[in-house]
N, C-alpha and C positions, 0 to 999 in steps of 0.2 A: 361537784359544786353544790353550794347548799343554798337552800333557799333562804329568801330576802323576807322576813317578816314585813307584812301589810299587804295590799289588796291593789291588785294589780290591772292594768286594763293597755292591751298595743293597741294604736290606732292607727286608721290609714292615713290619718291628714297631717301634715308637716307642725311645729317646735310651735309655731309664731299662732299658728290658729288655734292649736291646745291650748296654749296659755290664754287664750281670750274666752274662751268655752269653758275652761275649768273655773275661771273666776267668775265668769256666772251662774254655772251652777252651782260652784259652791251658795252662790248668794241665793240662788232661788229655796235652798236649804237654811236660811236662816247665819251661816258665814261670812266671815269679812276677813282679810286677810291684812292679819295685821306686822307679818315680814317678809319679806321678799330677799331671800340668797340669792346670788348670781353665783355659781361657785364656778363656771369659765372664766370669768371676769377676777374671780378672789385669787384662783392659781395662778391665772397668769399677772397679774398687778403683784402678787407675793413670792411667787416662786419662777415666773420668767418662762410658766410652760402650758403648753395646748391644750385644751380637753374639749370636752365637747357643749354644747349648747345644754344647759341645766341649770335648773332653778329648783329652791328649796321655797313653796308658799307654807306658812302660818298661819292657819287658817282656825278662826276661834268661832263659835257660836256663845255670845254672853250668856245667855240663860244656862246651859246647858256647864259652860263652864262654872257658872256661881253655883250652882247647888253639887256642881264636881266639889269643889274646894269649902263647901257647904259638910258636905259628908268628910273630906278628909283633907286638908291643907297640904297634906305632903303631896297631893297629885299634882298640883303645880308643876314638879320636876316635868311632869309628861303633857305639860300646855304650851305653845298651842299645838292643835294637829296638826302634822306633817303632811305636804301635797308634796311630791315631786313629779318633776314634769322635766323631761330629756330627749334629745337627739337620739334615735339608733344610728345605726352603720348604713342604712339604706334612705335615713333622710325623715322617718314617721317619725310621730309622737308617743312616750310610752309615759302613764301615768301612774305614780303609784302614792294607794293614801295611807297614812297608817293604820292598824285595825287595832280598836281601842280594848278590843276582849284580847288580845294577845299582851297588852301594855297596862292600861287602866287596869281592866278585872282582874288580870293576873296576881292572883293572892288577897285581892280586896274583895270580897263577899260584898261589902256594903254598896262598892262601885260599879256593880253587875250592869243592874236595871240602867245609870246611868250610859254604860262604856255600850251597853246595847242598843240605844235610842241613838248612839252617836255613832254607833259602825252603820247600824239601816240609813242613816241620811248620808253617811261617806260612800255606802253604795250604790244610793238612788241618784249621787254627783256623781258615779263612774257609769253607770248605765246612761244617762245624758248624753256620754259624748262620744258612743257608737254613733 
């Protein structure tokens, strides 16, 4: 099995409570989240089938995004950051953010400083919500 690029965090508290706790701290980081996937809700309304309790949030920081797209317009492709937040098998929360040095920096030299200031606050929202 391979691993899942981004930054990952299991928690002991159930689906409904994560989702309230990651959207504030993403806020207390300067984040708003500006989409919200249901992809239980997409499968089964599209394809007539089960899965489990998951959300895809979009989570932007303005500043942080305008001087991203400041330095290079193609990052756009990889805005906003990715939160997912899901059901396990035993009923917790497992969260995971994207990690901007694996996506952003990856090959942009100029995007470093920036995809680095934005992995330390996607980590300071995953230590939160221990």
């Amino acid at each position: 099995m391979t691993t899942m690029p981004g930054m990952r965090r299991q928690l002991s508290i159930g689906y409904d409570e994560a989702l309230l706790k990651v959207v504030d701290a993403l806020k207390t980081e300067g984040f708003g989240v500006l989409t919200e996937i249901d992809i239980r809700n997409t499968l089964q309304n599209k394809l007539g089938v089960e899965f489990r309790r998951y959300k895809i949030l979009g989570a932007c920081n303005p500043p942080l995004a305008h001087r991203a797209l400041q330095t290079d317009l193609g990052v756009g492709v990889m805005l906003p950051c990715n939160v997912v937040v899901y059901e396990d098998d035993a009923g917790h929360a497992v969260v995971t953010a994207v990690d901007p040095m694996q996506t952003m920096a990856a090959g942009h030299p100029a995007l470093a400083a920036i995809a680095e200031e934005v992995r330390g606050k996607l980590v300071r929202v995953l230590e939160r919500l221990a």
